[in-house]
N, C-alpha and C positions, 0 to 999 in steps of 0.2 A: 362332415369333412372339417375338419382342421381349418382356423382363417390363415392364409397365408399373407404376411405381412413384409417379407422379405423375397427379393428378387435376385439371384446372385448371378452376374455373366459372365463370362470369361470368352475369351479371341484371341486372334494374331492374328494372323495375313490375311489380309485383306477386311480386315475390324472395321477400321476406322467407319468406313461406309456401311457397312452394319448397322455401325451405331449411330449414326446420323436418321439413316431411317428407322431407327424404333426411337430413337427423340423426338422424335417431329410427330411420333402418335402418343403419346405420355400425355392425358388430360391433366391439366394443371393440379386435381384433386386426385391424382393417382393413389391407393388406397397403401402401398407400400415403398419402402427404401429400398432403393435399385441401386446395386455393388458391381461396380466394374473392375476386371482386371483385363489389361489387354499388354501386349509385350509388341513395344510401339519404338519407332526412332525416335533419337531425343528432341528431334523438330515436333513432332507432333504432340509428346510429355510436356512443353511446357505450352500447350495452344487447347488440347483437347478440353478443358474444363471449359473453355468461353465456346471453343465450338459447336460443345452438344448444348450449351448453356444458350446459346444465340439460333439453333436449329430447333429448339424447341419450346415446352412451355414450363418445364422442370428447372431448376436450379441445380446445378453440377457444378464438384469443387474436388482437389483432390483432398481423400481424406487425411484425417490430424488426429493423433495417437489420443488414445479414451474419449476419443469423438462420443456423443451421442448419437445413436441412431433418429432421422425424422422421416416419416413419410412424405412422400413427393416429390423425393432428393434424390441425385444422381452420387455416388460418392468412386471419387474412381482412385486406384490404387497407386500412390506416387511413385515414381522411379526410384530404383532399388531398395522396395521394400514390399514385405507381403501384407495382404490386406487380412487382417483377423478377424473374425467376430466373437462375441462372447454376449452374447444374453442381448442389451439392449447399446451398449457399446464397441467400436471399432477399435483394434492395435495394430500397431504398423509394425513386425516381423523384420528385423533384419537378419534371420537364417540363411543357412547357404542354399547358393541355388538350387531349383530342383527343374526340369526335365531343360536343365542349361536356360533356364530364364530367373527372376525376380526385378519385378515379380512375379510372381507365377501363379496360376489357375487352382492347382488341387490344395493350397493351402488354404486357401477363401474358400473354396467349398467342402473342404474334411472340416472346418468348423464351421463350418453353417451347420453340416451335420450333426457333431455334437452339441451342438447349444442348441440350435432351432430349427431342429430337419421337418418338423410335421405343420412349421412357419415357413419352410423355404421353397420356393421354385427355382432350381438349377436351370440354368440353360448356357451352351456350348455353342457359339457360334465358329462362323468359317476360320480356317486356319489348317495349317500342315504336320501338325505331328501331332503326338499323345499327351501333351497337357489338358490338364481337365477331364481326363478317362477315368483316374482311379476316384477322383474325389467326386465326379459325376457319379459315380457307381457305389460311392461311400453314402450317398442323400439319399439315392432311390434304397438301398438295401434298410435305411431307416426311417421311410415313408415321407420323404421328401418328392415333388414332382420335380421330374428331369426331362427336361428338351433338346434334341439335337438340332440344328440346323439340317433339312436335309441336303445333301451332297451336290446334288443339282442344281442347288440355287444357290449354293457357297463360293463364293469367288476362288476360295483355296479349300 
């Protein structure tokens, strides 16, 4: 198996608390960089990086265009922009919206897929519509692992 070095998440409604609880389990020597996209109010867009930063043991910041990629890092997708990947650096997309958000989910994960799908773990937490389906479905069809949140235990 493939080492997978990259973690990609994508949410909405009802995120925030999501992600609070997988921050507060992220060992400080987490072996990969965890990519958030979540489509948040603007209260929470300029708070979220100190909150998962303060809830857990990781460092979360939002990400900054040809960022480097580091392991251990939380990097989450600034307001109105899409989070990219490309090999071992981030870009920040200003395209148009896609399923009525940006940032949005399936752009962060169709390139994970092309760059580092057999590096990447996709995962889909709670939320109410179809962001994050096609580009979920773009990782698994190129031997990326994909997670869904199950339904039951998704706030939305």
């Amino acid at each position: 198996m493939p080492y997978r070095d990259i973690v990609a998440i994508g949410t909405s409604a009802g995120g925030v608390e999501a992600l609070l609880f997988l921050a507060s389990r992220f060992s400080p020597t987490f072996p990969a960089s965890i990519l958030v996209t979540i489509h948040l109010s603007s209260h929470y867009r300029s708070n979220l990086d100190v909150i998962l930063s303060d809830r857990g043991q990781l460092l979360a910041g939002f990400a900054r265009d040809g960022e480097l990629l580091q392991k251990s890092r939380i990097y989450i997708a600034p307001p109105e922009r899409h989070l990219i990947v490309d090999g071992q650096r981030l870009w920040l997309g200003s395209g148009p919206q896609e399923n009525r958000a940006r940032p949005a989910i399936d752009p962060m994960l169709r390139s994970t897929a092309v760059c580092c799908c057999a590096r990447t773990i996709g995962v889909i937490l709670t939320g109410t519509l179809g962001d994050g389906a096609a580009g979920l479905s773009a990782l698994h069809q190129c031997g990326g692992i994909t997670v869904v949140q199950d339904p039951t235990d998704a706030a939305f």
